[in-house]
BANUGU-754542 format. One line per field, with one value per residue: residue in three letters; x, y, z of N, C-alpha, C in turn. Coordinates in Angstrom, 1 decimal, padded with zeros to 4 digits. Atoms other than C-alpha are relative to their C-alpha. Layout:
BEGIN
lumza: [ALA,...]
n_px: [X,...]
n_py: [Y,...]
n_pz: [Z,...]
ca_px: [X,...]
ca_py: [Y,...]
ca_pz: [Z,...]
c_px: [X,...]
c_py: [Y,...]
c_pz: [Z,...]
This chain:
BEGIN
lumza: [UNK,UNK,UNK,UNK,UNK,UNK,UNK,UNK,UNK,UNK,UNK,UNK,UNK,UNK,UNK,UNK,UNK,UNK,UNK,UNK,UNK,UNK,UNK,UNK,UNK,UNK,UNK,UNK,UNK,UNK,UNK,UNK,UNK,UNK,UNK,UNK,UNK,UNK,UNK,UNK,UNK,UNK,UNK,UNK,UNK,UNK,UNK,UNK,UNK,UNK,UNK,UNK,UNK,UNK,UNK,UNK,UNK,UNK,UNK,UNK,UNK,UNK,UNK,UNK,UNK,UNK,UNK,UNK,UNK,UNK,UNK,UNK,UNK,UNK,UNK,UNK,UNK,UNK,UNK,UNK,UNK,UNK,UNK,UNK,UNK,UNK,UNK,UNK,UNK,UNK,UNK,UNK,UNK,UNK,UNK,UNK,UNK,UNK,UNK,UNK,UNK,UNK,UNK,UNK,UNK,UNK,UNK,UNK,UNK,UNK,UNK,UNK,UNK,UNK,UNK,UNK,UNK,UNK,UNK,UNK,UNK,UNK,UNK,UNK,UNK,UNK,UNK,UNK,UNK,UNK,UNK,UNK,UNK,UNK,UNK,UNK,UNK,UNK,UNK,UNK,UNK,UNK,UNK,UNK,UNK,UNK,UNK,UNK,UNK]
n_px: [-000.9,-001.0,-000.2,-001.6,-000.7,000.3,001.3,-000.3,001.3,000.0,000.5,000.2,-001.4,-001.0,000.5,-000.3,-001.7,-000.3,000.4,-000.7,-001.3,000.2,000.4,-000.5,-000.9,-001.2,-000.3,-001.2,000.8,-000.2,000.9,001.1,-000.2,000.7,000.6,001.3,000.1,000.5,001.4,000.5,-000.1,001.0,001.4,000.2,-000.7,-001.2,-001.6,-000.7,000.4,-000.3,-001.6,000.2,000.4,-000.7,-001.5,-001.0,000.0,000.4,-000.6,-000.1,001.3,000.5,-001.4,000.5,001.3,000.0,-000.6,000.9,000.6,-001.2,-000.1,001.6,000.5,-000.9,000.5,000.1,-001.2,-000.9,-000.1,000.1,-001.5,-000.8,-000.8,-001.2,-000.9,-001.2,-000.7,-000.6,000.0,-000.8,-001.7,-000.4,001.4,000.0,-000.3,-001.1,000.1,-000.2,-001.3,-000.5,000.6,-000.7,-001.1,-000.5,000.0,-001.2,-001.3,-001.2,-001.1,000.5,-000.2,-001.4,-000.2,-000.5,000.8,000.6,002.0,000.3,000.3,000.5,-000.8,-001.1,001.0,000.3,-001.5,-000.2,001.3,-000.6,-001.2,000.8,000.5,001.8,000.1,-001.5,000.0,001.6,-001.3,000.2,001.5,001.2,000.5,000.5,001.7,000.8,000.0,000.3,001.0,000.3,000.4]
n_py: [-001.0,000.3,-000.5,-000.2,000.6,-000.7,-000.8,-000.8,-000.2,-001.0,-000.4,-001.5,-000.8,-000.1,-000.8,-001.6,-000.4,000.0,-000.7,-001.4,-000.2,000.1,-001.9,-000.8,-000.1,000.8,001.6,000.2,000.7,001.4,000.5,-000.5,000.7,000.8,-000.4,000.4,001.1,001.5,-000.7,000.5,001.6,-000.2,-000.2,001.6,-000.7,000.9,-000.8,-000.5,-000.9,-000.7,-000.3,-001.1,-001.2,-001.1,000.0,000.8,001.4,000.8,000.1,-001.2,000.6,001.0,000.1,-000.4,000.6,001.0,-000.6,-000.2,001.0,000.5,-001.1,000.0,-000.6,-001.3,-001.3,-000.3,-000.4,001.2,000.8,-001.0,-000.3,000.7,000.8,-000.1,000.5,000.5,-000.7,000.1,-001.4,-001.1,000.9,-001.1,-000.6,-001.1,-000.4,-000.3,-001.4,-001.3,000.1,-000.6,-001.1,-000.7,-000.6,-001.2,-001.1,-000.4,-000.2,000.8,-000.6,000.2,001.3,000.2,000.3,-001.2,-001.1,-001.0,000.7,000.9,001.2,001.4,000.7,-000.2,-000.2,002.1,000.5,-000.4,001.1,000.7,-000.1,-000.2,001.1,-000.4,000.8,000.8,-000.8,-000.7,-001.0,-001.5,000.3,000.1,-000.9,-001.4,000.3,-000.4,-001.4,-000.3,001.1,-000.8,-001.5]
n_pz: [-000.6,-000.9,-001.4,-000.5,-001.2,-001.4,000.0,-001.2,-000.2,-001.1,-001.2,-000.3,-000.2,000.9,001.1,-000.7,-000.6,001.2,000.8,-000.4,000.0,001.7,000.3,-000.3,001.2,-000.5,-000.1,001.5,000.9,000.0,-001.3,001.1,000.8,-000.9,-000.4,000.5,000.3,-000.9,000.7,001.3,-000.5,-001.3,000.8,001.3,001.8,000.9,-000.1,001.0,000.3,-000.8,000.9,001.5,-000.7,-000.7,000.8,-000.3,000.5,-001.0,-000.7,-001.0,-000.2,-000.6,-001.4,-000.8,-000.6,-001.1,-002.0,-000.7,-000.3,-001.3,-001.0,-000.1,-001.6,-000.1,000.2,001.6,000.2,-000.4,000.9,001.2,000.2,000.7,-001.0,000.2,001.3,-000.7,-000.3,-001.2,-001.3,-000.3,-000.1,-001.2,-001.3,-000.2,-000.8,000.8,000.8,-000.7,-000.1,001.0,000.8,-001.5,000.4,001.0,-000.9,-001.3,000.7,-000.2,-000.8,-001.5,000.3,000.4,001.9,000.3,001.6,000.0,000.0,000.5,001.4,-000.4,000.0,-001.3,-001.0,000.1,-000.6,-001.0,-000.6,-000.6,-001.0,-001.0,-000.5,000.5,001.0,000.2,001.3,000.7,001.2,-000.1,001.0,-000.9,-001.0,000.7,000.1,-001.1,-000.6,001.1,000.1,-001.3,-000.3]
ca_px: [-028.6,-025.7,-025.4,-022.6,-019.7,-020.0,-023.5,-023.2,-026.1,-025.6,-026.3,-028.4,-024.9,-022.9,-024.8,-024.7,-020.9,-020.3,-022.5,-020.6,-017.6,-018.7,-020.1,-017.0,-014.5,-011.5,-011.8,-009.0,-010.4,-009.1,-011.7,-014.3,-013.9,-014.8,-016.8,-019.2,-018.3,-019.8,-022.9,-023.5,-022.7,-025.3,-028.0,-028.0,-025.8,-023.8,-020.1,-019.5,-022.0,-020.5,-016.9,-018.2,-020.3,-016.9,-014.2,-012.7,-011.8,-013.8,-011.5,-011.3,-015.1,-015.1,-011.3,-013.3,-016.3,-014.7,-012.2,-015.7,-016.9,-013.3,-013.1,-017.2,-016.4,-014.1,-015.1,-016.4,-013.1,-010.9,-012.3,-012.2,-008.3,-005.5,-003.6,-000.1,002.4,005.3,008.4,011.7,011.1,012.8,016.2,016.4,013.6,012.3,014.4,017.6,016.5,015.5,018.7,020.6,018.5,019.6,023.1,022.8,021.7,024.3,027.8,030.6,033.1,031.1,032.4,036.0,035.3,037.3,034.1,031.6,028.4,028.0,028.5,026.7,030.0,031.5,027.6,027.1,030.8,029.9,026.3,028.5,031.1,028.4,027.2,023.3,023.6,026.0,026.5,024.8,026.7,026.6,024.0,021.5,021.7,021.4,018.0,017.0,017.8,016.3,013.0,012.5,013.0]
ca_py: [-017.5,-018.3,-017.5,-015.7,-017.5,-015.4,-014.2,-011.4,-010.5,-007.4,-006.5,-003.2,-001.7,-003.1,-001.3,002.1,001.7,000.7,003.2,006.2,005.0,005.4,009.4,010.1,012.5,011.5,007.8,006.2,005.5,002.0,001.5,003.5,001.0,-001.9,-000.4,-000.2,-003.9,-005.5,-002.7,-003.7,-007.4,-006.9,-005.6,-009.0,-007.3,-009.7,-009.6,-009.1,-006.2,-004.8,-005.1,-003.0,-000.2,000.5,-000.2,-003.2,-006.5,-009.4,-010.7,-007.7,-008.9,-012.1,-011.5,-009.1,-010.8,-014.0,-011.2,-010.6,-014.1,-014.7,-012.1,-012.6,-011.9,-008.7,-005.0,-003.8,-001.6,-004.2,-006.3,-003.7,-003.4,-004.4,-007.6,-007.6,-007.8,-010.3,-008.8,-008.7,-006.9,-004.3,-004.2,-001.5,-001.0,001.9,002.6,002.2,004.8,007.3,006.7,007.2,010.4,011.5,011.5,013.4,016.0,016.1,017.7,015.8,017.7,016.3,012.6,013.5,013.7,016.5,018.0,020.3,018.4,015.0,012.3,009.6,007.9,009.1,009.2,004.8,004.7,006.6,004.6,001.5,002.5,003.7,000.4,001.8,-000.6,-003.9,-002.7,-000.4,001.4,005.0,004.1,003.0,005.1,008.3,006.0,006.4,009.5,010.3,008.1,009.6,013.1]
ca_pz: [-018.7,-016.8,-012.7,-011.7,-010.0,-007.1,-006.8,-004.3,-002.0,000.2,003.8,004.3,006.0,003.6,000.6,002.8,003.3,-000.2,-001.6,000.3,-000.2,-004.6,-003.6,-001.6,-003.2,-000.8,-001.6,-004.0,-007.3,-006.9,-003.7,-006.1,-008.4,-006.3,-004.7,-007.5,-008.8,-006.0,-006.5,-009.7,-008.9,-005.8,-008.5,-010.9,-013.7,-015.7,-014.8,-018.6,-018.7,-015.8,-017.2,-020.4,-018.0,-015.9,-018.7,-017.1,-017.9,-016.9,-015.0,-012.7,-012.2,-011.1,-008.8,-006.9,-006.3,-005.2,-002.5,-001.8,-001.0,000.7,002.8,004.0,008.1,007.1,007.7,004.0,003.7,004.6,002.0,-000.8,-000.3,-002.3,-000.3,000.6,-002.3,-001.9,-001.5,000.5,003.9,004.8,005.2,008.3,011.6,011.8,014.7,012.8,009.9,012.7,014.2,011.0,009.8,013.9,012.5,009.5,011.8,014.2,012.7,011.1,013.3,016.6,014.8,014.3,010.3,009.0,006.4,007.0,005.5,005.3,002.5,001.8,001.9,005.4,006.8,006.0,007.5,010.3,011.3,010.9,013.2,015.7,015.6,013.9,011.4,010.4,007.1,004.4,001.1,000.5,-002.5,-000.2,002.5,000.0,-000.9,002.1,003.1,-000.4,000.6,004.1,004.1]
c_px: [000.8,000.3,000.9,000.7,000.1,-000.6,000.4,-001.1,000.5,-001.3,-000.7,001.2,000.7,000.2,000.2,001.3,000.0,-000.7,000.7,001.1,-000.1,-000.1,001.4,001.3,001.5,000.5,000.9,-000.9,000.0,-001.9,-001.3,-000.5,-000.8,-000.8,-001.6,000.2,-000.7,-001.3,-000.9,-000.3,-001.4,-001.9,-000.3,000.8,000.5,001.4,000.5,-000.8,000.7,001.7,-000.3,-000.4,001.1,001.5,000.8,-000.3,-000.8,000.4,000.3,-001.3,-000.3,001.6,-001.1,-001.3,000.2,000.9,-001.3,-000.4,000.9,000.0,-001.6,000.1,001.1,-001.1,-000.3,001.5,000.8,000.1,000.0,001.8,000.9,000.7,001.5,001.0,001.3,001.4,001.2,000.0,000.9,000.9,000.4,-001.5,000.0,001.2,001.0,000.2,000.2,001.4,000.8,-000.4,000.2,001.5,000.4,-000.4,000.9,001.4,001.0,001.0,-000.1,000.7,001.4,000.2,000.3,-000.8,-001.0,-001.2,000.6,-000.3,-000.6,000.9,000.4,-001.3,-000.4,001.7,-000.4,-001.2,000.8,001.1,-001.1,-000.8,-002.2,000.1,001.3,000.5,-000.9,000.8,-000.7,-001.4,-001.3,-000.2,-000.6,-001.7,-000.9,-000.4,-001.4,-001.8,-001.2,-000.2,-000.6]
c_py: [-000.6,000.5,000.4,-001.1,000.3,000.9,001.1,001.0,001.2,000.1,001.2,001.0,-000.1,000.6,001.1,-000.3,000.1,001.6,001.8,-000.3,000.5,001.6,000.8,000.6,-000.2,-001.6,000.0,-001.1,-001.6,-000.5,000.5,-001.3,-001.4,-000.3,-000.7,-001.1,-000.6,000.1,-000.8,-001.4,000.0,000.2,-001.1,000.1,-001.3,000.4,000.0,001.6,000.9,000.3,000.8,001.1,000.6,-000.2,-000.1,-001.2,-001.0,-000.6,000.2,-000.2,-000.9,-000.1,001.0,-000.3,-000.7,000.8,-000.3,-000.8,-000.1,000.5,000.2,001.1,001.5,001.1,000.4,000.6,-000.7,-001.2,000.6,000.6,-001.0,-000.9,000.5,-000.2,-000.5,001.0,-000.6,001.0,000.9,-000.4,000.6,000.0,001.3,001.0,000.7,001.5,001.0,000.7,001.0,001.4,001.2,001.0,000.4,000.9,000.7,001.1,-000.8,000.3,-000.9,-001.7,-000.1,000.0,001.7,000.6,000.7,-000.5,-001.8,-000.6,-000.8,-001.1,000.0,-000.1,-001.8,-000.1,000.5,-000.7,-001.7,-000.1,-000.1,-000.9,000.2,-001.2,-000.8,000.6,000.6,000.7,001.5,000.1,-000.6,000.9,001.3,-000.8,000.3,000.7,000.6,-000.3,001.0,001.2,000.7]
c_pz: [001.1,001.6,000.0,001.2,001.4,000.5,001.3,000.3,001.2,001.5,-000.2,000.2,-001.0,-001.3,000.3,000.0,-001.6,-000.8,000.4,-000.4,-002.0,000.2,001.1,-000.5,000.5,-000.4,-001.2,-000.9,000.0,001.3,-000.7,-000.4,000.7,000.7,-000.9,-000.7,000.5,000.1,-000.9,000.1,000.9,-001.0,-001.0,-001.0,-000.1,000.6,-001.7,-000.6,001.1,-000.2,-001.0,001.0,000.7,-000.9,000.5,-000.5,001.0,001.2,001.5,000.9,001.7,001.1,001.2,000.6,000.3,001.3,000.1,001.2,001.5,001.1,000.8,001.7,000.2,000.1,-001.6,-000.5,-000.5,-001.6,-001.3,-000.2,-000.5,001.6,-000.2,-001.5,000.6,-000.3,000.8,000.8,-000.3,000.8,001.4,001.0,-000.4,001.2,-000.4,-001.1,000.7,000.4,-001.1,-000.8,001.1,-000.4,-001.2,000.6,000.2,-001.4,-000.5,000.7,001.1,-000.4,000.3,-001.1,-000.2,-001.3,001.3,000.2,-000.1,-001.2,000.3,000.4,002.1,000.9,000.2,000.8,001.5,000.8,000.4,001.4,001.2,000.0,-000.3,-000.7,-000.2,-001.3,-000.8,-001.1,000.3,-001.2,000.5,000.5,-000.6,-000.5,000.7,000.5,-001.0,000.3,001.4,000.3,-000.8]
């Protein structure tokens, strides 16, 4: 019989955290889930019997049992969460948005803009002017708007 790659030996706490976080009905199935990996893992299972018992790939197994390892001086939580995903930041602060979601508020009149309501066209013309943002199209900003409110 083969050892697991990343035998995993639980704390007392760490089995009580884990084991609440498996019976609570707020938690996200994803944290469930790993929850009881590291369980099962923790009891001697096989990680390929333990891939068949929660109808996942081995795989899924042994990535969570080495986070486990990796992550050793994390809070249990912490280590039971998806990592960052790469990405390009964000293109705007928070401040800026606010800002900009300020001046769909306001009136276009109060601008000097001869409408009523606000476009996405005349509302990105009117943040650049007012110096919120260097630039931004009207197809963003409706993202945003669209995202935020």
């Amino acid at each position: 019989m083969r050892t697991p790659k990343f035998p995993v030996t639980l704390k007392d706490d760490e089995r009580e955290e884990l084991e609440k976080i498996t019976r609570q009905q707020t938690a996200k199935s994803s944290m469930v889930l790993r929850a009881k990996i590291i369980l099962l893992a923790n009891s001697g299972m096989k990680y390929q019997n333990i891939a068949q018992k929660l109808d996942v790939q081995n795989n899924i197994i042994t990535n969570w049992t080495a986070r486990w390892h990796e992550l050793a001086n994390k809070p249990v939580r912490e280590r039971l969460q998806d990592l960052p995903r790469p990405g390009t930041p964000d293109t705007f602060t928070p401040e800026q948005l606010c800002r900009i979601i300020a001046l769909s508020c306001e009136k276009p009149e109060d601008y000097d803009r001869p409408i009523t309501h606000w476009t996405h066209r005349e509302l990105a013309e009117e943040a650049i002017k007012q110096g919120i943002v260097e630039t931004i199209s009207a197809n963003h900003l409706g993202r945003l708007l669209k995202k935020t409110i």
